[in-house]
N, C-alpha and C positions, 0 to 999 in steps of 0.2 A: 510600388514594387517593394518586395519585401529584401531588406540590405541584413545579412546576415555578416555580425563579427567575427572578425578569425582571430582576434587576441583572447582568447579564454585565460582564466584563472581556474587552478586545480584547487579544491579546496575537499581535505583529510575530512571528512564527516563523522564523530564519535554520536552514531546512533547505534539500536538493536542491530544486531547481524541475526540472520538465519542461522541452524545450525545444520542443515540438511540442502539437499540439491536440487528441493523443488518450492520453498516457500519463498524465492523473492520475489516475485509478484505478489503476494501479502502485506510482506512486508515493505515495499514499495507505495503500495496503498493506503499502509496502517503510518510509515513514516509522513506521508503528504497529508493524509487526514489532521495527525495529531500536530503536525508542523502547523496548517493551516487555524486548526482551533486556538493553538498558544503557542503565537509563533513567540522566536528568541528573541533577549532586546539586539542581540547583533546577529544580524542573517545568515552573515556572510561567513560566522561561525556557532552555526544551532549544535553544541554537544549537548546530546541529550539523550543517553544511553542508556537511562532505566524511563525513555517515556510509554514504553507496555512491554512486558517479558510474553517468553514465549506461550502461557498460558490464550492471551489476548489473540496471538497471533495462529494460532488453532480455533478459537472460536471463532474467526474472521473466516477463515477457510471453510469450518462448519458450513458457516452463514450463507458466505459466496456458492458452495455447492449445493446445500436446499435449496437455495435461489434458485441456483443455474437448472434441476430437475424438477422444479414447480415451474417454470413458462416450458419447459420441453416435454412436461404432462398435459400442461393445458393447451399447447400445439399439437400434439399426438392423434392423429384419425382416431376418430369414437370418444375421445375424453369429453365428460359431460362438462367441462369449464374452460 
């Protein structure tokens, strides 16, 4: 059975911010990515607010939507792939 904590700790995170109303899912993904790769020597506070500016975070989105319209092409009745 899975015992879930109710004492949380709030912890201020000095990462990227979005500067718009629709890239936090990006930036959610591009912050866990890069967390993951190199993470901090203290976890518990990763500042790390120039780990990709917002240039990165537009290619990421790029990336994520040709994705997302390449398996919805190749799912598509009649697509030859």
């Amino acid at each position: 059975m899975l015992k879930i904590e109710t004492d949380f700790q709030l912890i201020d995170v000095q990462a990227p911010r979005q500067t718009n109303s629709y890239d936090c899912g990006i930036y959610l993904l591009l912050f866990a990515e890069y967390f993951l790769k190199s993470p901090p020597d203290d976890v518990c506070s990763p500042h790390e607010p120039d780990w990709f500016d917002h240039s990165v975070a537009d290619a990421h989105r790029d990336k994520i939507r040709d994705e997302i319209l390449r398996i919805a092409y190749r799912q598509s009745p009649g697509s030859p792939g």
